[in-house]
FIPAMI-205011 format. One record per residue (C-alpha): y, x, z; residue in three letters. Coordinates in Angstrom, 3 decimals. Layout:
FIPAMI-205011
{{Y,X,Z},ALA}
...
END
This chain:
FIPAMI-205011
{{87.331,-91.843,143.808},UNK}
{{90.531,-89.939,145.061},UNK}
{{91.382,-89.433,148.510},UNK}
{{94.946,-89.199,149.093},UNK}
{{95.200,-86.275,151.672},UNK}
{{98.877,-85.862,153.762},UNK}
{{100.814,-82.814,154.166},UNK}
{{100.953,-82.738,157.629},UNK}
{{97.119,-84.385,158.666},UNK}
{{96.657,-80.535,159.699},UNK}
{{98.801,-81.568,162.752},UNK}
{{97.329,-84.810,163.773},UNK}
{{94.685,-83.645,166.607},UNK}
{{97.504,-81.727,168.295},UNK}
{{100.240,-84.712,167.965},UNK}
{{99.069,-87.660,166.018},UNK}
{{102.524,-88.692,166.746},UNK}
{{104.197,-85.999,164.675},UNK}
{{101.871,-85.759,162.143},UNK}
{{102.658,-89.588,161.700},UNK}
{{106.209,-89.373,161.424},UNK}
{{106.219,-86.552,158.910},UNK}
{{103.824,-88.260,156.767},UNK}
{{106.003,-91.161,156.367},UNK}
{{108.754,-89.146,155.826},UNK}
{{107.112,-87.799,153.210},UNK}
{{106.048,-91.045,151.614},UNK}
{{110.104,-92.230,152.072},UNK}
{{111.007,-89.275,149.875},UNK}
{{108.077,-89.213,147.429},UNK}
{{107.376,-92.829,146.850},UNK}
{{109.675,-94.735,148.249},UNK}
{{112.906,-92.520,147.001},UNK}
{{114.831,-92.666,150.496},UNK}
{{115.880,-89.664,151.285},UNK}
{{118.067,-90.995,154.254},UNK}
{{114.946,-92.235,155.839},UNK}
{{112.824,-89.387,154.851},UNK}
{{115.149,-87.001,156.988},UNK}
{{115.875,-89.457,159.765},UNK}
{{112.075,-89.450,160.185},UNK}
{{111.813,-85.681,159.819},UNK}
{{114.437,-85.343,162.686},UNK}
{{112.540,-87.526,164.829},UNK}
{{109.145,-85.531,164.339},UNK}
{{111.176,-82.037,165.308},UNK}
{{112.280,-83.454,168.169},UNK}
{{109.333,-84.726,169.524},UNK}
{{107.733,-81.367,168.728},UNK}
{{110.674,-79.355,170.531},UNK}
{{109.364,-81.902,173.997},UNK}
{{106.058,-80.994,173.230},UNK}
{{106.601,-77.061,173.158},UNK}
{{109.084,-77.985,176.512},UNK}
{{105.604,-79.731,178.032},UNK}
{{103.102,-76.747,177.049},UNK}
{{105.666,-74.218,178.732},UNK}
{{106.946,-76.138,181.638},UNK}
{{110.475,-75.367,180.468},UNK}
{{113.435,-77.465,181.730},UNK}
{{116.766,-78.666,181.124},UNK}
{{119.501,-80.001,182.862},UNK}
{{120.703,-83.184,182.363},UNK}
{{124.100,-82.152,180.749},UNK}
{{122.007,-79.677,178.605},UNK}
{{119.846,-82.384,176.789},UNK}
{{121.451,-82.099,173.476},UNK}
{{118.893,-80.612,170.934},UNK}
{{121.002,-77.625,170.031},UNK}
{{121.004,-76.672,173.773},UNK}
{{117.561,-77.722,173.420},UNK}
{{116.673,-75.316,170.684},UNK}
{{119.085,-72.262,172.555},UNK}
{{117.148,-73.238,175.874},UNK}
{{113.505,-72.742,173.651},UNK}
{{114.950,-69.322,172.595},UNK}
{{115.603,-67.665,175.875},UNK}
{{112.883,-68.454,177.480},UNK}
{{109.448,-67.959,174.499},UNK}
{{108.842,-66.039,171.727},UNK}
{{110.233,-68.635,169.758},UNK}
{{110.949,-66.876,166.377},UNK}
{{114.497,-66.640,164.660},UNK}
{{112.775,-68.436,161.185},UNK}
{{111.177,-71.411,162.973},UNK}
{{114.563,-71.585,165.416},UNK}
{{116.520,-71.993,162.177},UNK}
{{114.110,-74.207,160.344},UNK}
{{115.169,-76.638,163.671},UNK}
{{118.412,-76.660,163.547},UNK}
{{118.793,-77.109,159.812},UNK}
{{116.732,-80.365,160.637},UNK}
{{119.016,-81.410,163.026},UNK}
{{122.028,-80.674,161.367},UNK}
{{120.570,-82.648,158.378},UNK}
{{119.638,-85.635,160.418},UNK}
{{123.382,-85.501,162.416},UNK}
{{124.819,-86.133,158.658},UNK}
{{122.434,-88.452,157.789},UNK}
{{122.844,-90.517,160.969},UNK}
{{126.925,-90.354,161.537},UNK}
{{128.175,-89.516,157.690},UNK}
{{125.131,-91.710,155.744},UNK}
{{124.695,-88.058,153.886},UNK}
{{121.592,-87.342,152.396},UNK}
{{120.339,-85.829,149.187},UNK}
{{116.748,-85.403,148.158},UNK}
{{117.118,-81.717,147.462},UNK}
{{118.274,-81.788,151.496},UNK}
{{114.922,-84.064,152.559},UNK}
{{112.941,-81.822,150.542},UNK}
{{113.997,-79.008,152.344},UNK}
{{113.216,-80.809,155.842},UNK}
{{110.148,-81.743,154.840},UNK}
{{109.354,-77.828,154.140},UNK}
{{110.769,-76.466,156.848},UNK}
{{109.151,-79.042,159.288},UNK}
{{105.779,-77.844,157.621},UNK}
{{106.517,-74.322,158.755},UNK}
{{107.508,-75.570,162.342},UNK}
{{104.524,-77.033,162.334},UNK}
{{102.297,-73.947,161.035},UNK}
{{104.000,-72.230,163.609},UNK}
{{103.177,-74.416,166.076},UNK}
{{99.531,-75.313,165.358},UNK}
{{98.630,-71.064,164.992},UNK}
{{100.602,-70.904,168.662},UNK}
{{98.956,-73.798,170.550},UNK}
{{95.420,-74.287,169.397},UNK}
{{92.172,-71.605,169.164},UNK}
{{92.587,-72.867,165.730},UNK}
{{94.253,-70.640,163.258},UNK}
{{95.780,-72.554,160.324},UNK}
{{95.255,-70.815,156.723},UNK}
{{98.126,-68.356,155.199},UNK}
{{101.242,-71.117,155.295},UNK}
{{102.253,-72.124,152.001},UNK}
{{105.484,-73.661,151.989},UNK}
{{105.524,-77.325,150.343},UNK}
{{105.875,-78.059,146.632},UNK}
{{107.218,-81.936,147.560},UNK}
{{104.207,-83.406,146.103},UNK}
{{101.709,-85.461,147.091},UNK}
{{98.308,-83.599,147.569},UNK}
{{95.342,-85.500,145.889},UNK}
{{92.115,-83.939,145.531},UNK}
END
């Protein structure tokens, strides 16, 4: 019997909500062959884990700074938030902007989501848990069955 085993599952104890979200996203790109919903979904999980790295660090924001680019810029200044997973999160939200206003989306673009969400979230998991996540290895955009 195979056990179908998700990309992001790593993730699930620390944010079930995340981990969620990125596995459907996944399953819109691999199986379902929506990449607009695949990135949508993608955009969603990166914000939620921006407000959850906001949370652990008791960082603010004013009110007219609540766009996620400020967001990001605010994250920046104020942790060792580094340049790689800074620009894995605004590709993201870049990518979901043109999927959301222009209906723009390409599965080479999703793919790339998908992979750089899995770094954010490598990143993440190694900086907010006792638990150290093996050597990251980026996404192929497959399924993982073992």
């Amino acid at each position: 019997m195979k056990i179908m085993n998700n990309n992001f599952d790593f993730v699930e104890t620390l944010s079930p909500e995340v981990a969620a979200l990125l596995n459907q996203a996944d399953d819109y790109l691999n199986f379902q062959n929506d990449p607009h919903a695949a990135i949508i979904k993608t955009g969603c999980a990166v914000e939620l884990i921006i407000k959850e790295i906001e949370t652990r660090e008791n960082i603010s924001f004013r009110p007219g700074d609540a766009s996620l680019q400020k967001r990001i810029w605010n994250l920046e200044g104020k942790i060792d938030l580094p340049e790689v997973i800074a620009e894995a999160m605004n590709f993201i939200r870049v990518k979901r902007n043109e999927a959301n206003h222009e209906v723009k989306a390409t599965e080479y673009d999703a793919k790339e989501c998908l992979k750089k969400a899995h770094k954010i979230l490598h990143w993440f998991v190694n900086r907010y848990t006792m638990r150290i996540c093996p050597e990251y290895k980026p996404l192929q955009g497959i399924k993982i069955i073992i």
